[in-house]
Steps between C-alpha positions, in 0.01 A plus 500: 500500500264509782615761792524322778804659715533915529737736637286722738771714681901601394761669740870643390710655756782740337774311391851680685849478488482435884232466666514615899233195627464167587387267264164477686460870443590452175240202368231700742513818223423306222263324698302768635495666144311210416217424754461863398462457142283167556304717751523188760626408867757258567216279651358386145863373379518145501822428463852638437789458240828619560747572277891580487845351382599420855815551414506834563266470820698527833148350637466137464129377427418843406123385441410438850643815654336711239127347543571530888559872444236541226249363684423217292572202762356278602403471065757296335787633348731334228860633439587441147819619236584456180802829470368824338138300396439424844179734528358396156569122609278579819216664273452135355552321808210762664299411209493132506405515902196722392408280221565215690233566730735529837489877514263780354765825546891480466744760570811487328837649659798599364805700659803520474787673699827483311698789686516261807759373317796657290506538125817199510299316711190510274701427139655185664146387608386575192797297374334205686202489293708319247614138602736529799676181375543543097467923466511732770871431625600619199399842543195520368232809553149635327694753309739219353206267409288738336809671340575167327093470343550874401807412269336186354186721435728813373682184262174354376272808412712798487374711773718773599640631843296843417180209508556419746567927698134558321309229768704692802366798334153396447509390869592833652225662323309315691705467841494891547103520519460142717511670886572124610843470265850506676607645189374824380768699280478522130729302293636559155621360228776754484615374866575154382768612305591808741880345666407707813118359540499236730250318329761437198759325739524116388357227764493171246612590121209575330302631837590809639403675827195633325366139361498368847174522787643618836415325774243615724290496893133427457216362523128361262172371620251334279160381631294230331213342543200262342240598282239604783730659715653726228153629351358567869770669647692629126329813270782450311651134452781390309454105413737283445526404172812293396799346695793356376844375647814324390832417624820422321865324549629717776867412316592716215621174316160324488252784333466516102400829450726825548303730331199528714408319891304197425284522849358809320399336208384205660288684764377743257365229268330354818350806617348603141344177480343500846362843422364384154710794331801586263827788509259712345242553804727655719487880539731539730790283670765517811786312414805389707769762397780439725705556208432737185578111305238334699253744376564424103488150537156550714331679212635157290431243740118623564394505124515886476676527213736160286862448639737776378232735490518643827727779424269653284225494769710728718672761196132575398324558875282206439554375860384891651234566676364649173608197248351160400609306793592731781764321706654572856303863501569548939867477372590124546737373697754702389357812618264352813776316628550109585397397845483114395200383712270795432603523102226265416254643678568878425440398130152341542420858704587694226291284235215500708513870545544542143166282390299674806584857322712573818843553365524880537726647190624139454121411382496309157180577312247283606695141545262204532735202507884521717802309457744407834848347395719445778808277505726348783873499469631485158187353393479215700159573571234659327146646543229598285162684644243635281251710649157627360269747647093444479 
């Protein structure tokens, strides 16, 4: 594929349990982290993407109030959502107004503050992602939905409860060394089946505490821009190789397939054919984790190994830092945290640092091509990115 869009700058703030700011202090971390990267001012940013579940927001028309305090206005700004893919969502939209010839450099900006509101206030919101008319007044929440595809999964293929301990496992490895992580303690196998751990305690038979993402404050920047712009002002570019997106019935009643998240597959098949390549190119991947189940059926749903087989991916350490397909090595979700608006974009930051060789003792050997999965709701939508370095 010809490279015609690149990633010239990436921002994280830490993701917190809390965080003490406004949401304007919060979006301006990420954001300065990211001029800094890119090595730019604010003046050469032609426009702005914004994105959050507003849901959560307190501020209405977050966008606006964000580029005001940025610096970024009179530029245009767009406000955009799509639940926990909102940042990867805004990555394509940022791409097609570059290659669409209306702007030559594009921030994208996720946040997210969800202690403004309480933990009951934020599972019936989340509640609200399903259909407000046909679903949610009965009680339904994220645990629930993704409790139900990891007993149809557990049904079909066999995997086990201690598969499914192993990817919290794998992702603590990880989460203690990643500085950026809400999440740093170790976590063992042992403490899954420990009465007094807390991360034993049942949420949503099979999930327990431990197979669930927390949720999170922060914030991601990503800055793109055209072919010219990235090589003048970019020693280090990361094109844009592939995208891919797909939604699905947001009713339970009208999907097919319990077993895997069709958006995935869908998006992933789109974003391997954009980027002229197969499964088998990817060194290393970020995929949406917000439960240990969505994981497995990632590593299925992206061609990384045939359905069923994802269980032996993660009993023999193929998905570490050190195996075939290293998967999730800054700790996931599940470690990092889940600050819905900034998921997406905290993801393409870590693959970018990984094929730059900037990922500090998360660094996979020499990656060439990345992998981005990131999925709203209970897979209502899904994104693919592939990324390539020169």
């Amino acid at each position: 594929m010809e490279k015609k869009v690149a990633i010239i700058g990436v921002g994280q703030s830490a993701f917190v349990r809390g965080y003490p700011g406004s949401i304007k202090e919060l979006a301006f971390e990420a954001f300065r982290d990211a001029l800094q990267d890119a090595g730019i001012t604010v003046d050469e940013i032609s426009a702005s993407v914004v994105c959050s579940a507003p849901e959560y927001d307190k501020q209405r028309s977050p966008a606006g109030v964000l580029a005001e305090y940025l610096g970024l206005v009179p530029k245009p700004t767009f406000y955009l959502e799509s639940l926990c893919s909102s940042s990867s969502m805004g990555l394509r939209i940022a791409y097609s107004l570059i290659e669409s010839g209306l702007h030559d450099v594009v921030a994208v900006i996720g946040f997210q503050k969800m202690s403004e509101i309480t933990s009951a206030e934020s599972q019936e919101r989340m509640g609200r992602g399903a259909d407000i008319q046909w679903e949610s007044p009965f009680g339904t929440m994220m645990p629930a939905y993704y409790a139900m595809y990891a007993q149809a999964y557990m049904e079909k293929y066999g995997l086990t409860l201690e598969d499914l301990a192993l990817v919290r496992v794998k992702s603590s490895t990880y989460g203690q060394i990643n500085e950026k992580a809400v999440y740093r303690k170790p976590v063992t196998l042992e403490m899954f089946s420990d009465p007094e751990s807390p991360i034993s305690s049942p949420v949503a038979s099979p999930l327990r505490v431990g197979d669930c993402c927390a949720n999170a404050d922060g914030s991601s920047c990503v800055i793109v821009a055209n072919k010219e712009k990235a090589k003048a002002l970019c020693k280090k570019p990361v094109w844009i190789l592939g995208l891919g997106a797909a939604s699905e019935s947001v009713n339970l009643s009208g999907r097919e397939l319990f077993t895997g998240l069709s958006v995935a597959i869908n998006a992933g098949e789109q974003a391997y054919k954009m980027a002229g390549i197969t499964p088998k190119d990817i060194d290393v991947a970020e995929v949406h984790d917000c439960f240990t189940i969505a994981e497995v059926m990632a590593y299925e749903n992206l061609g990384f190994c045939k359905p069923g087989e994802a269980k032996e991916l993660i009993r023999s350490k193929e998905t570490y830092k050190e195996g075939s397909i290293p998967v999730n090595v800054d700790g996931g979700l599940l470690s990092k945290g889940h600050p819905i608006g900034a998921t997406g974009g905290s993801q393409i930051r870590t693959i970018v640092l990984q094929l730059r060789g900037e990922a500090g003792p998360m660094q996979v050997k020499d990656p060439e091509i990345g992998l981005v999965h990131n999925i709203g709701g209970v897979g209502l939508y899904g994104n693919v990115t592939i990324l390539g370095r020169d």
